[in-house]
C-alpha positions as CSV (number, residue, x, y, z in Angstrom):
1,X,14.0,90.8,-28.0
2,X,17.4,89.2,-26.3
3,X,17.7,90.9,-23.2
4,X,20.8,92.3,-21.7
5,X,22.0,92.4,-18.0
6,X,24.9,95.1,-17.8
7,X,25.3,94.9,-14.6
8,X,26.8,92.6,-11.7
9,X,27.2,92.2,-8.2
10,X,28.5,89.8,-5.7
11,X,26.6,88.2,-3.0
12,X,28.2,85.6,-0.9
13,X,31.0,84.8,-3.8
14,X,27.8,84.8,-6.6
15,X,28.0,86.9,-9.5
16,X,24.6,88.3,-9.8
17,X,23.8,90.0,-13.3
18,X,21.4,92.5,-13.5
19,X,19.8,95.1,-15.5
20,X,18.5,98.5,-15.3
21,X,14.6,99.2,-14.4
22,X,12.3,99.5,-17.7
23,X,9.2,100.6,-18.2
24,X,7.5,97.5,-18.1
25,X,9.0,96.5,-14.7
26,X,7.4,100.3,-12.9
27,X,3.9,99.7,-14.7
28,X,4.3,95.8,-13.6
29,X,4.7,98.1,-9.7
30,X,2.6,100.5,-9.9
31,X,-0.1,98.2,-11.4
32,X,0.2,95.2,-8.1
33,X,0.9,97.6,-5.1
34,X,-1.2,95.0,-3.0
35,X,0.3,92.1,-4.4
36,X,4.2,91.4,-2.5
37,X,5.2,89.0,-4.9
38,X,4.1,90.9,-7.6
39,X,6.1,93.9,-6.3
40,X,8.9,91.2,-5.7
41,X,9.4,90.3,-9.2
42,X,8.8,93.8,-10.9
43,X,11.6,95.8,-8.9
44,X,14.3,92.8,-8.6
45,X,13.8,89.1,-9.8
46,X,12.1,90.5,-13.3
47,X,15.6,92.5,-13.3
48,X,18.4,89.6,-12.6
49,X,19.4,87.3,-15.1
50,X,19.4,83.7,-13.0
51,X,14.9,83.7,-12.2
52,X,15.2,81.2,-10.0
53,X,17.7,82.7,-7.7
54,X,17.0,82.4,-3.8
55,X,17.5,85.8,-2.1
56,X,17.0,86.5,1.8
57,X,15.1,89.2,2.6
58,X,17.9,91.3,3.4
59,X,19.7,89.8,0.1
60,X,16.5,91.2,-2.0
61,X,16.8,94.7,-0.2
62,X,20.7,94.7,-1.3
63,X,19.7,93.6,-4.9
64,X,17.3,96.9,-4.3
65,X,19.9,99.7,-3.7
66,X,21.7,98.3,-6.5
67,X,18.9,97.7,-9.1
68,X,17.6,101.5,-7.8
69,X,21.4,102.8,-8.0
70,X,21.7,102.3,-11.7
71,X,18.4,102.7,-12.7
72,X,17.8,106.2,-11.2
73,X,20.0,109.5,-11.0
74,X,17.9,111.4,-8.8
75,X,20.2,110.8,-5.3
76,X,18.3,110.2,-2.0
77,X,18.2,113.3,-0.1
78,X,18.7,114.3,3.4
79,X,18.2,117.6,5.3
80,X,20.2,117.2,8.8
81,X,20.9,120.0,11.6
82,X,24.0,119.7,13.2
83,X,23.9,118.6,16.7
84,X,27.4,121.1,17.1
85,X,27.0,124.3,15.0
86,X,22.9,123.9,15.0
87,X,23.2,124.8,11.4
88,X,21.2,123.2,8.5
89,X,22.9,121.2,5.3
90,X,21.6,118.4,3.1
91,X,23.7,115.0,2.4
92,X,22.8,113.0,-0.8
93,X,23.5,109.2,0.1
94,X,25.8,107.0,-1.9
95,X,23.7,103.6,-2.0
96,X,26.8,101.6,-3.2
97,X,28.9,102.8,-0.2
98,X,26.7,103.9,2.3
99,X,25.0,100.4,2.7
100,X,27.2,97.2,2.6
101,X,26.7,93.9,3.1
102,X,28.2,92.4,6.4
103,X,28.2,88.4,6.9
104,X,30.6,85.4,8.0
105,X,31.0,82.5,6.2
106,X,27.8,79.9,6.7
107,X,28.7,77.7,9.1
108,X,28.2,75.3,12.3
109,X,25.9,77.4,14.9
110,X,26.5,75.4,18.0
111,X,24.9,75.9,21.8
112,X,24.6,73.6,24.3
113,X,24.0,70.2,22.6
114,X,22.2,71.7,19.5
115,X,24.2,71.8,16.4
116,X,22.6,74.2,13.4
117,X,24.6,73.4,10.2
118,X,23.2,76.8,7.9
119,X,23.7,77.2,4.1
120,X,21.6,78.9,1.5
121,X,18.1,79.0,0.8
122,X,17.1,76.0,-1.3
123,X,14.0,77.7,-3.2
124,X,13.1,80.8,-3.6
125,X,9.3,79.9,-3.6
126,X,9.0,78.4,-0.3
127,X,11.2,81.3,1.1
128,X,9.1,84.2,0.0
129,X,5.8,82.0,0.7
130,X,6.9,81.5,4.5
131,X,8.5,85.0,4.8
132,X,5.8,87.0,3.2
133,X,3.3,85.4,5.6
134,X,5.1,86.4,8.2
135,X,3.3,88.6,11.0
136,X,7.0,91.0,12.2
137,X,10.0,91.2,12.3
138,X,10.8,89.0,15.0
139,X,8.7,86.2,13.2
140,X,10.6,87.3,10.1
141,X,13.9,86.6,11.9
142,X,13.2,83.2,13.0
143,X,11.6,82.2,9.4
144,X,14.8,83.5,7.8
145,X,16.9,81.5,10.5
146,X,14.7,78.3,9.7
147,X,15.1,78.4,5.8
148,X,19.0,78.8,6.3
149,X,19.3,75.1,8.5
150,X,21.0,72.8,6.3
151,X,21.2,70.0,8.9
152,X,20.0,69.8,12.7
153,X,22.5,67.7,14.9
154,X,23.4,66.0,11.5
155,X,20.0,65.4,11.0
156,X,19.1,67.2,7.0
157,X,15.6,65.8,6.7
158,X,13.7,68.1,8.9
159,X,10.3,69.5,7.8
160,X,9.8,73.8,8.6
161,X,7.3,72.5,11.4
162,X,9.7,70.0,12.5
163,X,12.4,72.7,13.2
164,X,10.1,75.4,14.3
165,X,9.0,73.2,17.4
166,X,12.7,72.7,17.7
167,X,13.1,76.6,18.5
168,X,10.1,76.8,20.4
169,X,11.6,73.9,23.1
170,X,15.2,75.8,23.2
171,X,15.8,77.1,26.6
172,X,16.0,81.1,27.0
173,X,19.8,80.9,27.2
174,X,20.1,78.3,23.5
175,X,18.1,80.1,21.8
176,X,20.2,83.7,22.9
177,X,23.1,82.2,22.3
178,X,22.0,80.4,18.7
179,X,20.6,84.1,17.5
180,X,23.5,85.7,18.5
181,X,25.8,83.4,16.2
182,X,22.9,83.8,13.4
183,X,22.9,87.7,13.3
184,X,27.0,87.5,13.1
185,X,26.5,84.9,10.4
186,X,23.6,86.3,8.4
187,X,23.6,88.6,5.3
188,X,22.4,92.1,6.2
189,X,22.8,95.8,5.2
190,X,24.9,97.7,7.4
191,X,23.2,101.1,7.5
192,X,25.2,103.3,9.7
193,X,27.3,105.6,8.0
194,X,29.2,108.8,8.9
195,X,27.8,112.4,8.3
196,X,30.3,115.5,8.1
197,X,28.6,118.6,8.7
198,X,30.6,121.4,6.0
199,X,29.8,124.5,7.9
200,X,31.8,123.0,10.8
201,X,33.4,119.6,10.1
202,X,31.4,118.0,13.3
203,X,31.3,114.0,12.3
204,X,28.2,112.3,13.6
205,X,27.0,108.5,13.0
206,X,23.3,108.4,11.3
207,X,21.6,105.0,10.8
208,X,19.6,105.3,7.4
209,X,16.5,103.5,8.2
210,X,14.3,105.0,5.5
211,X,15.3,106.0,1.9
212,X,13.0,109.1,1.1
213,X,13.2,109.6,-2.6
214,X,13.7,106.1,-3.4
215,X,11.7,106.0,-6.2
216,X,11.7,108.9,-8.7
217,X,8.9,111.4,-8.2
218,X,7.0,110.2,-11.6
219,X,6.3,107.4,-10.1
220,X,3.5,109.2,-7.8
221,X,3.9,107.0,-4.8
């Protein structure tokens, strides 16, 4: 059966077609729960047309909401009391334009006498074999940082080791510096939206860190 994407997106000036979750893709899920890459492929890269497409980790979460927006009409649900009028009212989130992507142009990262040159990943496999092994977030951040480095002081054959003892040598105030440039730079979610209460039209600013409901109540997770 010829399958159809329907759907598209755009991440960093890619068109990304996509379809809607089937069947096959929640039992693929619910089937690997201790399996990451498994889970991977069922809820996004079993979904997109291109297989082979490199996504960050924060370019899979975005492929996520969107997969999850079309697939599901069940919103995700909040209950909030209002820090003004102490009353209660619930909020249903808008994935689409409650989290958007935020990034600058890749780039030259430059501190000191260390020159990162940063494009996309190269292959997807080596990305989510490095990144799913990694311990936190932190480590997660510099893995993510490392598979982005086109180039080192002009320098493009570097090994991950190579460049990881690079980091490890930077002095305190590079390595600040070199992160700080890399956050501005990188693809990410911006998660902060604004909530209006109705009972007395107080505005507050709510990070949504967790997505309770995210996946529809059959599903039994």
């Amino acid at each position: 059966m010829e399958v159809s994407y329907d759907f598209s997106t755009e991440i960093r000036n890619k068109n990304v077609k996509y379809r809607k979750w089937k069947v096959k893709d929640k039992k693929k899920f619910l089937n690997n729960r201790k399996d990451k890459h498994l889970i991977r492929e069922a809820l996004v890269f079993d979904c997109i047309e291109d297989k082979k497409l490199a996504l960050s980790d924060e370019e899979y979460k975005f492929m996520l909401t969107q997969i999850r927006n079309v697939s599901v009409s069940d919103p995700i649900s909040y209950t909030f009391v209002c820090n003004y009028c102490e009353k209660d009212f619930n909020f249903d989130l808008d994935l689409e334009n409650n989290l958007r992507p935020v990034f600058k142009e890749y780039g030259d990262i430059i501190s000191g006498d260390h020159i990162f040159t940063m494009n996309s990943i190269r292959s997807r496999e080596h990305y989510e074999q490095i990144i799913l092994n990694s311990e936190n977030d932190d480590e997660k951040i510099i893995v993510d940082f490392i598979l982005h480095v086109k180039s080192y002081n002009d320098s493009d054959g570097l090994s991950f080791e190579d460049l990881n003892q690079i980091i490890d040598n930077l002095d305190v105030n590079d390595f600040d510096s070199i992160f700080k440039q890399w956050e501005d730079m990188r693809f990410k979610l911006n998660n902060v939206s604004d909530v209006e209460c109705p009972h007395c039209n107080n505005v507050e600013s709510f990070e949504f860190d967790s997505l309770p409901g995210f996946f529809p109540e059959s599903w039994n997770i």
